[in-house]
C-alpha positions in Angstrom: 0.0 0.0 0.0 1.2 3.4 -0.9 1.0 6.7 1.4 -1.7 9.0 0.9 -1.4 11.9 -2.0 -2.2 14.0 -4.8 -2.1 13.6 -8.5 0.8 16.0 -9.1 3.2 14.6 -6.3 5.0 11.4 -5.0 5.8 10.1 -1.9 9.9 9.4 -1.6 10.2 5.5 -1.2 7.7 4.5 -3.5 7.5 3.1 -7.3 8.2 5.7 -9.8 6.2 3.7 -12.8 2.7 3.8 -10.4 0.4 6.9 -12.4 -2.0 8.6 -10.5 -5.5 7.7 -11.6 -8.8 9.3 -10.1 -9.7 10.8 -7.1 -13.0 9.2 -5.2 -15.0 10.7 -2.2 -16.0 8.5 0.3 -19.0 10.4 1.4 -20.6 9.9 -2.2 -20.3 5.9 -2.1 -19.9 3.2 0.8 -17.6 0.3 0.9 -18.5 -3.8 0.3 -17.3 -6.4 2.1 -14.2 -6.2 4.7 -10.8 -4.5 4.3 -9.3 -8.1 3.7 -11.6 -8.5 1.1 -10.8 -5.3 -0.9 -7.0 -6.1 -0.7 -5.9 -5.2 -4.2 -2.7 -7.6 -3.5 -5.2 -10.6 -2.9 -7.6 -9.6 -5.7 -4.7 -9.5 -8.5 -3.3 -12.7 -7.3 -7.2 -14.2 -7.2 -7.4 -13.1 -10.6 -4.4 -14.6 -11.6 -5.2 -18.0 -10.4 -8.5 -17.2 -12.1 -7.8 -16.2 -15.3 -4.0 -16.9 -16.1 -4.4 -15.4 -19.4 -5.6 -12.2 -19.0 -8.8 -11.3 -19.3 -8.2 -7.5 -20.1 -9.3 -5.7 -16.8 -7.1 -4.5 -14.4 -8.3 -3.2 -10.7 -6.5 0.7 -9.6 -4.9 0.3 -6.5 -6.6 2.4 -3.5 -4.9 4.4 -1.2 -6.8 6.4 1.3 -6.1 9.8 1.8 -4.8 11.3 5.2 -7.2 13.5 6.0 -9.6 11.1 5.1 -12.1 12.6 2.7 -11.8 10.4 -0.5 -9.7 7.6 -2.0 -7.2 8.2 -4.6 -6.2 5.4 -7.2 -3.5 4.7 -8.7 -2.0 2.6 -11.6 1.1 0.5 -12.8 0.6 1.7 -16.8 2.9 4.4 -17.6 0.5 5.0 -21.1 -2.1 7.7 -21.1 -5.0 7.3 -19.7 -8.6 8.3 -21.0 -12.2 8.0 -18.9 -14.6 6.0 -20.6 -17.0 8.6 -20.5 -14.6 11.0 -22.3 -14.5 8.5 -25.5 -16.7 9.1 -28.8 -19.8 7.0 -28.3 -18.7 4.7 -30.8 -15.1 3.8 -29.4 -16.9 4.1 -25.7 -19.9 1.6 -27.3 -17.2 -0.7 -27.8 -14.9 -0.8 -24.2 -18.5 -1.1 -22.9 -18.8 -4.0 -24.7 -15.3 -5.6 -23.6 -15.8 -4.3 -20.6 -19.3 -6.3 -19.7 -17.3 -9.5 -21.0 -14.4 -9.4 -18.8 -17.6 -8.3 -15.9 -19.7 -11.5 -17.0 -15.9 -13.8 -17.0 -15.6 -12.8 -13.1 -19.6 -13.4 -12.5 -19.2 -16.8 -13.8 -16.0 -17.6 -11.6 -17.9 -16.3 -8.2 -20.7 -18.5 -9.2 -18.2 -21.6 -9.5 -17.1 -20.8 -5.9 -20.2 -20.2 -4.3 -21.6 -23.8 -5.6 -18.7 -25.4 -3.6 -20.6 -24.4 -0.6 -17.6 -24.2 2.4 -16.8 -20.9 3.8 -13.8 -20.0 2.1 -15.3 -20.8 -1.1 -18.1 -18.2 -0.2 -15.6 -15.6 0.8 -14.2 -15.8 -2.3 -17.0 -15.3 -4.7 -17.7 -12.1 -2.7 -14.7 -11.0 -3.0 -14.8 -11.7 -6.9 -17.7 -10.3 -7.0 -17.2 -7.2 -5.0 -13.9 -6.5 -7.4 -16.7 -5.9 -10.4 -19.1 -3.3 -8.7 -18.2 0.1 -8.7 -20.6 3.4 -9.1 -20.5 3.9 -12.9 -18.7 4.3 -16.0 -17.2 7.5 -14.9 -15.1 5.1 -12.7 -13.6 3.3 -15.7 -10.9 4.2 -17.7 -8.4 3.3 -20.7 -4.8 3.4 -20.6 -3.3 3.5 -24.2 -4.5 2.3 -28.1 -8.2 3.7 -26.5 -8.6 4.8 -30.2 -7.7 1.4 -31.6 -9.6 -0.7 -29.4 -6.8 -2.6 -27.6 -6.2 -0.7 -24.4 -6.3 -2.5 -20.9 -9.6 -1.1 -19.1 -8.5 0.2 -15.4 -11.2 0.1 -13.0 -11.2 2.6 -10.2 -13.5 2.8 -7.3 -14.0 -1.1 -7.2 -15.5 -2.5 -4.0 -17.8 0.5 -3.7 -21.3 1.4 -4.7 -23.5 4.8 -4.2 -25.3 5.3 -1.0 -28.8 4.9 -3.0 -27.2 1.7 -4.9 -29.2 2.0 -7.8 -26.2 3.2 -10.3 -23.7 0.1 -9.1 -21.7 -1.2 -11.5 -22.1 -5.5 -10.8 -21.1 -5.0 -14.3 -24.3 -3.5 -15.5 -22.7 -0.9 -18.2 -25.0 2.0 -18.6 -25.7 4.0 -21.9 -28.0 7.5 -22.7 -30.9 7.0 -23.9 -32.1 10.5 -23.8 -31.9 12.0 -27.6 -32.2 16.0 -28.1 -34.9 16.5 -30.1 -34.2 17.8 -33.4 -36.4 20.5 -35.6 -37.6 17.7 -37.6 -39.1 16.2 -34.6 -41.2 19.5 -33.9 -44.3 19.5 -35.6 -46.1 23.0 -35.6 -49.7 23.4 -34.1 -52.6 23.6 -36.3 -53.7 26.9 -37.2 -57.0 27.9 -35.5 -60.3 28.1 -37.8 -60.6 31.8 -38.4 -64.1 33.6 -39.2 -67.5 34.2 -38.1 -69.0 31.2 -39.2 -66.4 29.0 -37.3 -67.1 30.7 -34.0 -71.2 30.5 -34.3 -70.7 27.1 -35.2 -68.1 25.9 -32.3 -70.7 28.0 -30.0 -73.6 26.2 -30.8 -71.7 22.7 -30.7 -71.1 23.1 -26.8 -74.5 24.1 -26.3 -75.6 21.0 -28.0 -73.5 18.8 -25.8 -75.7 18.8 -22.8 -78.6 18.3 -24.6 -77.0 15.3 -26.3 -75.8 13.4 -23.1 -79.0 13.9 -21.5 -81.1 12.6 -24.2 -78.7 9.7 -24.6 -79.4 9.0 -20.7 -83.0 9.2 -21.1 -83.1 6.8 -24.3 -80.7 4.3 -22.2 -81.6 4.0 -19.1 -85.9 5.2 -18.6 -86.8 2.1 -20.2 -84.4 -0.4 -18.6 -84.8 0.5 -15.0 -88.1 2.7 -14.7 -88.9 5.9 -13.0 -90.1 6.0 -9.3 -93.2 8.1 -8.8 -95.3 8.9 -5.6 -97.8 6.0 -4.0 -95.7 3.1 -5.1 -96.6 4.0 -8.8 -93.2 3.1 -11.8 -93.5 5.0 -15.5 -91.4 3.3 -18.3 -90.4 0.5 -16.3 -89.5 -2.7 -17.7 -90.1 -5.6 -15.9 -92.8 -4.9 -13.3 -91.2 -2.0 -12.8 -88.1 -3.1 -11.0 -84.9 -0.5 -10.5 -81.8 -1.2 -12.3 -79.7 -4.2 -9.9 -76.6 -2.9 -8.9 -74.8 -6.1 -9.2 -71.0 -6.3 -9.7 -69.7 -8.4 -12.8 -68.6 -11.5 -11.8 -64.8 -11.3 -11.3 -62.8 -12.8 -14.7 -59.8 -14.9 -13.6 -56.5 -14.2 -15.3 -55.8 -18.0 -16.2 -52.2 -16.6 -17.1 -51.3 -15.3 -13.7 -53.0 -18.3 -12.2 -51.1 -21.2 -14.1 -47.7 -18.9 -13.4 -48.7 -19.4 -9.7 -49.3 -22.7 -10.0 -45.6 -23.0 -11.6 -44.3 -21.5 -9.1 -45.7 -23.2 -5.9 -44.2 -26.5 -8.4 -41.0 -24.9 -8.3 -40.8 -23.9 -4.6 -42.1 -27.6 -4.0 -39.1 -29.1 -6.1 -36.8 -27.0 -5.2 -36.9 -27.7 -1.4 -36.8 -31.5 -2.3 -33.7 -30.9 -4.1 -32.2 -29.0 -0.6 -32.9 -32.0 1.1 -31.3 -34.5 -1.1 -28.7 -32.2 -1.4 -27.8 -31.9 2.5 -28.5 -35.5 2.9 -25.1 -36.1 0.5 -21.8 -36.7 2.1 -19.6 -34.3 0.5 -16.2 -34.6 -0.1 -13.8 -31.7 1.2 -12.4 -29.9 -1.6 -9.1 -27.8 -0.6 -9.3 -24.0 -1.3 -7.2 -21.9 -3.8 -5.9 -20.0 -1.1 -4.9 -23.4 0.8 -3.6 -24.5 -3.0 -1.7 -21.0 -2.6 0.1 -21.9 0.7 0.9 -25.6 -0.2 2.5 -23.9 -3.2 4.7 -21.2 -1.2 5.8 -23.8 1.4 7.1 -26.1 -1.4 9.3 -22.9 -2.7 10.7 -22.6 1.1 10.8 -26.6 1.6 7.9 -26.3 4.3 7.2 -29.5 6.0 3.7 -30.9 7.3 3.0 -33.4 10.2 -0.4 -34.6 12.3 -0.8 -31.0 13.5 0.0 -27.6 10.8 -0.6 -24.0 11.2 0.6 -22.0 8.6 0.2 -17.9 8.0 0.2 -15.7 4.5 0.0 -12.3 3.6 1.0 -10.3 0.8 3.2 -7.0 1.6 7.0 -7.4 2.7 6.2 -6.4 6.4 7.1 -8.2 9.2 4.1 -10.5 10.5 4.8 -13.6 13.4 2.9 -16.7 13.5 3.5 -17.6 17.6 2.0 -20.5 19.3 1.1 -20.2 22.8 1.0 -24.3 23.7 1.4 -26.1 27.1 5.0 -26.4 27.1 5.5 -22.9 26.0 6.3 -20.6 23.4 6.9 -21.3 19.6 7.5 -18.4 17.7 10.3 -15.5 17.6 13.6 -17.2 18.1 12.3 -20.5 19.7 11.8 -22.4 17.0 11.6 -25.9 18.6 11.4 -29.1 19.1 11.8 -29.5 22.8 9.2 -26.7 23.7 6.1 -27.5 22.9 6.5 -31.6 22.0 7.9 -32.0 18.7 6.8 -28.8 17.5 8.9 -26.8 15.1 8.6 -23.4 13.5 10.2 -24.0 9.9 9.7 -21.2 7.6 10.3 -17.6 8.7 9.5 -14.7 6.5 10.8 -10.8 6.2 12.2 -11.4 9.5 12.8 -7.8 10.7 11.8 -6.5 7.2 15.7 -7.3 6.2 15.8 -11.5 6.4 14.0 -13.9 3.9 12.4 -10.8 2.1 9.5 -11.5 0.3 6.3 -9.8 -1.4 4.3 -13.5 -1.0 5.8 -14.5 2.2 4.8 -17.9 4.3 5.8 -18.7 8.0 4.5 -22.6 9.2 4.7 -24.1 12.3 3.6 -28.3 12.4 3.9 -31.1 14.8 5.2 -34.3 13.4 3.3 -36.6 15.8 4.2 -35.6 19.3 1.1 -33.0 20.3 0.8 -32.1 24.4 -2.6 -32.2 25.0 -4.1 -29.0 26.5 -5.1 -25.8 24.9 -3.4 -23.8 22.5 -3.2 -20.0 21.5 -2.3 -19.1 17.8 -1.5 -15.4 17.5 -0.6 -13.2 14.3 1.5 -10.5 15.5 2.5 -7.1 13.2 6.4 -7.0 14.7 8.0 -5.1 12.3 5.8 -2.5 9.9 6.2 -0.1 7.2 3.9 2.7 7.7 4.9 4.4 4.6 3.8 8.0 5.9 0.4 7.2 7.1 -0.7 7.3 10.4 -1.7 3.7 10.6 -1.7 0.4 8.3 -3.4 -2.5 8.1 -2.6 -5.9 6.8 -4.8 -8.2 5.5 -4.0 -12.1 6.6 -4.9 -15.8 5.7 -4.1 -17.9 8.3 -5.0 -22.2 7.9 -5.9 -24.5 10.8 -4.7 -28.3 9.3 -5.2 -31.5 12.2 -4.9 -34.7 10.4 -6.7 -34.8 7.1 -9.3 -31.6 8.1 -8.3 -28.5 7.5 -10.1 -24.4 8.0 -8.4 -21.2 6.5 -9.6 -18.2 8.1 -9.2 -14.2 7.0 -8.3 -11.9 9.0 -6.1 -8.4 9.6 -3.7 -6.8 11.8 -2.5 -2.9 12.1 -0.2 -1.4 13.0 0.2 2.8 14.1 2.6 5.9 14.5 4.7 5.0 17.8 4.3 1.2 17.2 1.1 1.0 18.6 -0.8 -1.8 17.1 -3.6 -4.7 16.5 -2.6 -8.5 17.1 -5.5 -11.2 16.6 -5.5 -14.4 18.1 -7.4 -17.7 17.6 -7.8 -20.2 20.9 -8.5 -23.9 20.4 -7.9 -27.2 22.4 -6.7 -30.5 21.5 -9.0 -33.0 20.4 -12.0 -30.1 19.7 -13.1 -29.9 16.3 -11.2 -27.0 14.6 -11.5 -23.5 15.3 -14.1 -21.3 13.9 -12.5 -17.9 12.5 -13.5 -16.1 15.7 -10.8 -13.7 16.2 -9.3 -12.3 19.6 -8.2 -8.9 19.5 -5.5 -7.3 21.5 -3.2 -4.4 21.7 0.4 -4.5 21.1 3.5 -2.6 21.1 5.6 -3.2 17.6 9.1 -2.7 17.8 10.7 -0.2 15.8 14.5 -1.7 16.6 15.7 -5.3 16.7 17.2 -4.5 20.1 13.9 -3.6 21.1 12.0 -6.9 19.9 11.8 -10.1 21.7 14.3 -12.5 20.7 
């Protein structure tokens, strides 16, 4: 994450190549999903797994301004940019068109997840799908060939939709359909009848009318219902006489709307038989991307695995600590085991003091081969060494995943971290032998070090 600023100045320590985009106010839209979930480094590397070849969309990264009025994106393309909205409607027509593809390709890949049905499968289809909804086309823009047709469309403002939500993106591209009339298209009035003879007769036409509509109630209705006269006597009655029935018509039955009910009470019927049979399959576990993900980064740093595994990602090159609190004591830091904690051992260490094992896609992992104390255990992320970058505070999104013989649970989560070293840790209890942990974090303050002679060794 970059620090906060303008379109016409950089930060020292940062990319050169990253282009200011588009500023967004935050009191115009609100945010979807959580922080973790709107983690542009997570999203791109979602989106790679997704679609490793492209799929012509690329998410602005977000950085939040200081004073905390807006958001202002920001882009690796060094080519010009151009808004959507900005584009001749032909040119615009088109991106529009490219656009709602590469929208629909991301739809279809959240749907995929969400038919898995576990919990990290869930949070990933809203993440997928929160990356696609954004206020409007204002939001999206073109960097370079916009004029050919083969620019990259850069999506700022992603993860956010108007307070009213009725213009959010979802990947719904919207186009004017209000036209300016032309001349053509105004047709003059007709020119009034002029004369003496007009106006006598348009006079003695509305005197007329009254005479007209009462004769016309007369010839309609005296005969048909009768007239009521003192002493029980009826002139012009029909029918002994009797008044006109008020009776209503009998109601007519819309056999459409009727036989779309019926359908749908059918449906409703079928589709709660199909829940049952559903839930009454055993279902095998399938393992996550993000699980995939960690396998694959232990591999690179010749992880190891045993009865028991707890292993932590994230995706900046700050300093986070996996440490297990366990009944014989303390894995994490410099103890690194066996001998504490059974035959516990913490293997892989990552951006160790922001200077050791440096890594953008770093991995720490502690397992037991066999030997687990019985008792209960405390798994804590800690933020030990951060990067503030010139903002006040930072926060870093986390997957952490829970593996105890052949279950496993990966859980999302985020620390911070603030000016002075004050900071966030979150921390996940669970006993030997209980089923595993749900993703119920404990939240406690911390004190960062901003030295390694002040950090526990």
């Amino acid at each position: 994450m970059r620090p906060s600023r303008g379109p016409g100045r950089r930060a020292a320590g940062t990319r050169q190549m990253s282009q200011f985009v588009a500023t967004t106010t935050l009191s115009l839209m609100r945010s979807l999903g959580s922080t973790a979930e709107r983690s542009v480094h997570r999203m791109q590397a979602l989106l790679g797994r997704e679609f490793p070849n492209g799929i012509g969309l690329e998410l602005a990264e977000p950085v939040p301004r200081k004073d905390g009025s807006g958001i202002d994106w920001y882009t690796e393309r060094e080519d010009p940019l151009v808004r959507l909205t900005d584009l001749p409607a032909e040119t615009a027509d088109f991106y529009k068109a490219r656009l709602q593809h590469s929208v629909q390709a991301v739809l279809r890949a959240a749907a995929a997840h969400d038919s898995r049905g576990d919990t990290t499968a869930r949070s990933t289809a809203t993440a997928l799908r929160n990356a696609v909804t954004f206020p409007g086309d204002e939001n999206v823009w073109i960097s370079g060939g916009s004029g050919r047709g083969d620019g990259m469309l850069v999506l700022t403002a992603w993860g956010y939709e108007r307070h009213d939500a009725e213009t959010s993106g979802r990947g719904e591209i919207s186009g004017k359909s209000d036209r300016i009339p032309t001349i053509d298209d105004i047709k003059p009035p007709p020119a009034p009848p002029s004369g003496r003879f007009w106006k006598w007769l348009a006079a003695s036409v509305l005197w007329l009318i009254p005479i007209v509509l009462a004769g016309a109630i007369a010839w309609l209705l005296l005969p048909a219902c009768g007239v009521a006269l003192p002493f029980g006597l009826t002139a012009f009655g029909k029918g002994g006489g009797a008044y006109c029935a008020l009776v209503a018509p009998p109601p007519t039955v819309d056999q459409a709307r009727l036989h779309t009910q019926e359908l749908m009470a059918e449906a409703a019927v079928l589709e709660e038989q199909l829940r049952r049979h559903l839930n009454s399959c055993v279902r095998t576990p399938l393992q996550s991307d993000v699980s995939k993900d960690m396998d694959k980064k232990l591999g690179d740093r010749k992880g190891q695995t045993g009865k028991l595994q707890v292993t932590l990602t994230w995706h900046t090159r700050d300093d986070l600590d996996l440490i297990a609190e366990c009944p014989g004591g303390t894995l994490g830091w410099n103890d690194k085991g066996p001998g504490i904690c059974g035959d516990g051992i913490k293997d892989v260490d990552s951006n160790r003091f922001r200077r050791e094992n440096l890594s953008s896609e770093p991995v720490e992992n502690i397992f037991w081969q066999k030997d687990i104390p019985s008792g209960s255990y405390v798994f804590e992320v800690n933020p030990t060494s951060i990067d503030l970058e010139g903002n006040p505070t930072k926060e870093i999104p986390f997957e952490i995943r829970f593996r105890y013989q052949d279950k496993e649970k990966v859980c999302l989560g985020s620390v911070s971290s603030a000016t002075g070293g004050d900071g966030k840790q979150k921390s996940i209890k669970w006993n030997l032998g209980d089923p595993l942990p749900e993703c119920d974090f404990m939240t406690a303050d911390v004190h960062a070090c901003k030295k390694k002679s002040e950090c526990k060794q």
